[in-house]
N, C-alpha and C positions, 0 to 999 in steps of 0.2 A: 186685595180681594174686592171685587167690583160686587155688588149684589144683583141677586138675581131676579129678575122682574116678568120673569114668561112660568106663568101659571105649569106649562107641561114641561118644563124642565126641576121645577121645583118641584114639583111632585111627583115627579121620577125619582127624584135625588133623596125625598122622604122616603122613599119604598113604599108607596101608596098607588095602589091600582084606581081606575077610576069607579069602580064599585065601591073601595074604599072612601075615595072621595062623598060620594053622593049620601052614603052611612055618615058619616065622620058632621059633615056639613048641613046634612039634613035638605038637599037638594034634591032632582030627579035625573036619571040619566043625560040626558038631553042637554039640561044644563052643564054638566062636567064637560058633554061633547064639545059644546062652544068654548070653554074658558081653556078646553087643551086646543084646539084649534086657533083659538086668537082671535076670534069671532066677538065675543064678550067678554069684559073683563071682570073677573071676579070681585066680591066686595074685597077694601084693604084688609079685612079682617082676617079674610081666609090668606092673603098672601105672610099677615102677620104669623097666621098658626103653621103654614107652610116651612116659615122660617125659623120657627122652634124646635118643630118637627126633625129639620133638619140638622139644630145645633146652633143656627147662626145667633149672632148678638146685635149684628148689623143695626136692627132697628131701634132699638138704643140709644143711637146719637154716634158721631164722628170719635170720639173714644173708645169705643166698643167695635170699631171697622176691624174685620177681620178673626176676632176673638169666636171660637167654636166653644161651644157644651159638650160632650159627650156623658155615656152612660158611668164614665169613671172619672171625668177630669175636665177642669176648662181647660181648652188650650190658646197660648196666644200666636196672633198673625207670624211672631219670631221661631215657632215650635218649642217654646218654654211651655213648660204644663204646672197645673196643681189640684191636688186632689184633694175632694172634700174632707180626708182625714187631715189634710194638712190645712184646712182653714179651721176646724174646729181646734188645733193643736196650736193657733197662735195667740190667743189669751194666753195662753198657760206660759208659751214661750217669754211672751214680751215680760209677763209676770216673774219670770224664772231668771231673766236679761237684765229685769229692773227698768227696759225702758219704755220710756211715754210713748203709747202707738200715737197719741194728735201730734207729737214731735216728728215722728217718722211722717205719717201725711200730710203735715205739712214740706218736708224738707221733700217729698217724693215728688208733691204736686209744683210745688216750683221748679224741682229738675226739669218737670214735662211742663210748662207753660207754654202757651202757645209766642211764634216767632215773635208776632206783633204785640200781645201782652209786656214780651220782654223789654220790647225798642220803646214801648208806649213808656219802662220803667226807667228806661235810660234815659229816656229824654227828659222826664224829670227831674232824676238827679241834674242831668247837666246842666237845665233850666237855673238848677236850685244852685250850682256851683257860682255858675255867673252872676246871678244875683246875690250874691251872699250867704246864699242858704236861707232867705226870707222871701219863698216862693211859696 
């Protein structure tokens, strides 16, 4: 999911008239007319609230690409979902499991590291093999 960067599609996509706009943002008609036209481009701020508005996470950072908010659930880019009753219910699980949540994000975040993180760790070792392991 590519993000969206044209003020009048975003704000289509929020369900926001541009009356609502000019309310919401505290601007004058006119102004809204340019920034759906393409004329002028809105502050980042308004494209940030645009983007909440809509559910996205996008802005976030590259880990968050694609991940949606809704009024019930986050959902991710794969159509997995979770809902707030289910995040408030994993202290108690993990409590209930016995195990260590920093165990779990640790062993999560290293499944997901990035390609080049990983190659950067292999290379090490190997550095470290050939030399003796006094690398």
């Amino acid at each position: 999911m590519t993000p969206i960067q044209d003020f009048k599609t975003l704000r289509q996509l929020a369900g926001y008239s541009k009356k609502d706009c000019t309310e919401k943002f505290r601007v004058n008609a006119r102004t809204v007319e340019r920034w759906d036209a393409g004329k002028t481009q809105p502050p980042y701020a308004v494209f940030l609230c645009l983007m909440i508005f809509n559910g996205q996470l996008d802005f976030l950072g590259k880990k968050w690409r694609g991940f949606k908010i809704t009024t019930d659930c986050i959902e991710s880019p794969e159509g997995d979902f979770i809902y707030h009753y289910e995040i408030r219910a994993l202290r108690y699980i993990y409590q209930q499991a016995e195990i260590k949540r920093w165990r779990v994000c640790r062993m999560l975040k290293e499944q997901h590291q990035e390609p080049k993180q990983k190659q950067k760790e292999f290379q090490l070792v190997d550095i470290k093999a050939q030399s003796g392991g006094n690398a």
